[in-house]
N, C-alpha and C positions, 0 to 999 in steps of 0.2 A: 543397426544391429545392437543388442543391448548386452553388454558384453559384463566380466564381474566388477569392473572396478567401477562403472554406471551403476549395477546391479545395487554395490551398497551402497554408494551413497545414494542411490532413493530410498534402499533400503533405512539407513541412519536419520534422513533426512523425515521419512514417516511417522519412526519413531517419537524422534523429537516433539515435531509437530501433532502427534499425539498426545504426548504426553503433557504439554502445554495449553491445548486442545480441552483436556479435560481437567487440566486442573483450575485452569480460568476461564471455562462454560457453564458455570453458574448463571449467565446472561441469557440462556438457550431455555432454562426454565420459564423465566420471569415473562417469556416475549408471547404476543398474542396469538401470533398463525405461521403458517410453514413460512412463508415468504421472510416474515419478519426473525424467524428461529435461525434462519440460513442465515441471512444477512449479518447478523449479530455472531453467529459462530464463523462466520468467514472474516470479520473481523479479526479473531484472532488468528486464524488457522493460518490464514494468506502470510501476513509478516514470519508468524513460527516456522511455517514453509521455510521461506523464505533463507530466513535463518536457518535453519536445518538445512538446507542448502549447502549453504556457507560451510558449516560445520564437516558437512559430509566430504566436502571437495577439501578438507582441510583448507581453507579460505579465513584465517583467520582476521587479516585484515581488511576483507569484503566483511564480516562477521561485526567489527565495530564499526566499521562506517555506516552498516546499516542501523547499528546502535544507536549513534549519535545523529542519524537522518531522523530516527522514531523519536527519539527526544525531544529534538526539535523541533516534531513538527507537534505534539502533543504539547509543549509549552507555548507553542505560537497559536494553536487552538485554542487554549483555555484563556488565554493574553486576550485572544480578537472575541472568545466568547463574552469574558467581563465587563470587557470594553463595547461591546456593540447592544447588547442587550435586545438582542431580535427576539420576538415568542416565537415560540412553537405554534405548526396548526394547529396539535390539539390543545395546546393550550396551557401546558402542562408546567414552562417555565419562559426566562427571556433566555434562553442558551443555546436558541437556533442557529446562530450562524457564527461559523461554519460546520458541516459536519463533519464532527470529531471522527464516525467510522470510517467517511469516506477516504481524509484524511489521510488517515493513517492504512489502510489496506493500498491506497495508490503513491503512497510512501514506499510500499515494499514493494509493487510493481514497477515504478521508476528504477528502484535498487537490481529488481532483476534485470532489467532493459540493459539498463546501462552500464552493469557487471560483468553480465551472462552473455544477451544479444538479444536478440525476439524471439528465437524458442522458449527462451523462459519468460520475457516479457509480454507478449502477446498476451497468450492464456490468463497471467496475472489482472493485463487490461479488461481481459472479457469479466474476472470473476471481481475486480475495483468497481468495473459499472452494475452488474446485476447489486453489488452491495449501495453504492449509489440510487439505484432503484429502488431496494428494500426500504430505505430511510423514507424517500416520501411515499412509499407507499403506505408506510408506517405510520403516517402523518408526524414524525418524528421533524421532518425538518423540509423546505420549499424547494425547486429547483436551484436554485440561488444559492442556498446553504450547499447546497453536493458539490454544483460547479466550484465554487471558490474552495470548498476541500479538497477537491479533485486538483487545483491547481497548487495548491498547499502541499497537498501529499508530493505532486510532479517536484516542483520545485527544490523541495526540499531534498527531495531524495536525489535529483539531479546535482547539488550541490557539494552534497558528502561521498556521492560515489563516486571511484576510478574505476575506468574499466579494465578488466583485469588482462582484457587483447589487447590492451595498449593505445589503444585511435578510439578519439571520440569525434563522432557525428554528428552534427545537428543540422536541419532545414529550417532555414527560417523566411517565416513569408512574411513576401512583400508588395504592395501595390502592381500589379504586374507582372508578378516575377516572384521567382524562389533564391533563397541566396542559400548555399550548400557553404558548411563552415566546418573542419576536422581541425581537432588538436590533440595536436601527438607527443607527448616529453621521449626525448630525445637519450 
């Protein structure tokens, strides 16, 4: 049930992401076809979301930790693009890898996961991968380049958030078997 105190902050949190939305979708012009338009403006949308989120729930301290996950992982992007000097399919530069969008929109999907839960994480994963997709379909950048953003974004974002329920969950597999691992501060 979506009750007023839900009400605004999605309400606040649209806003936001509006208004962020358009003031840095200058990228939505430059892009070739629909696929490539969304990808590039989900880009931004997903993190401002995200953040607006934050804002909305008064979350101020989920608000910089999402800060300094995006920081990070846009400095470890540009660090591994300098350094790796992959082209592009089209051609176009060496700064394929990794990709920077994917990066960063699964930077804010992590943040949601492991803040929020999976109602807000989930959604976030579905709309990481469709951006992940746009890039090579883009010819922007190889399977290889998305996966290791993809892993860049999790990571990072996994590192700077708390959860804000207190218990953090993780599965982690193993030859065999799954090891289930919670930490909780006390």
């Amino acid at each position: 049930m979506l009750t007023m105190s839900k009400f605004n902050v999605l309400t606040k949190s649209l806003k936001i992401a509006c208004l962020l939305a358009t003031i840095l979708g200058f990228n939505l012009v430059m892009a070739k076809d629909s696929v490539t338009k969304i990808g590039d403006g989900l880009e931004i949308i997903l993190p401002a979301t995200a953040m607006g989120i934050s804002v909305g729930r008064e979350d101020m301290v989920g608000f910089w930790q999402l800060s300094k996950a995006e920081l990070a992982t846009i400095l470890s992007t540009e660090a591994l693009k300098a350094g790796v000097h992959s082209p592009r399919p089209n051609g176009k530069d060496n700064k394929g890898f990794p990709s920077g969008h994917t990066a960063i929109t699964f930077t804010a999907s992590q943040y949601l996961y492991e803040r929020y839960g999976y109602e807000y994480g989930v959604p976030a994963y579905l709309v990481s991968s469709f951006v992940g997709y746009s890039r090579v379909h883009s010819q922007e950048h190889h399977w290889v380049d998305v996966i290791a953003g993809a892993g860049l974004g999790v990571i990072s974002g996994a590192y700077f958030t708390e959860p804000v329920f207190g218990a953090k969950v993780a599965f982690i597999p193993m030859p065999g078997q799954v090891m289930v691992s919670m930490n909780k501060k006390w």
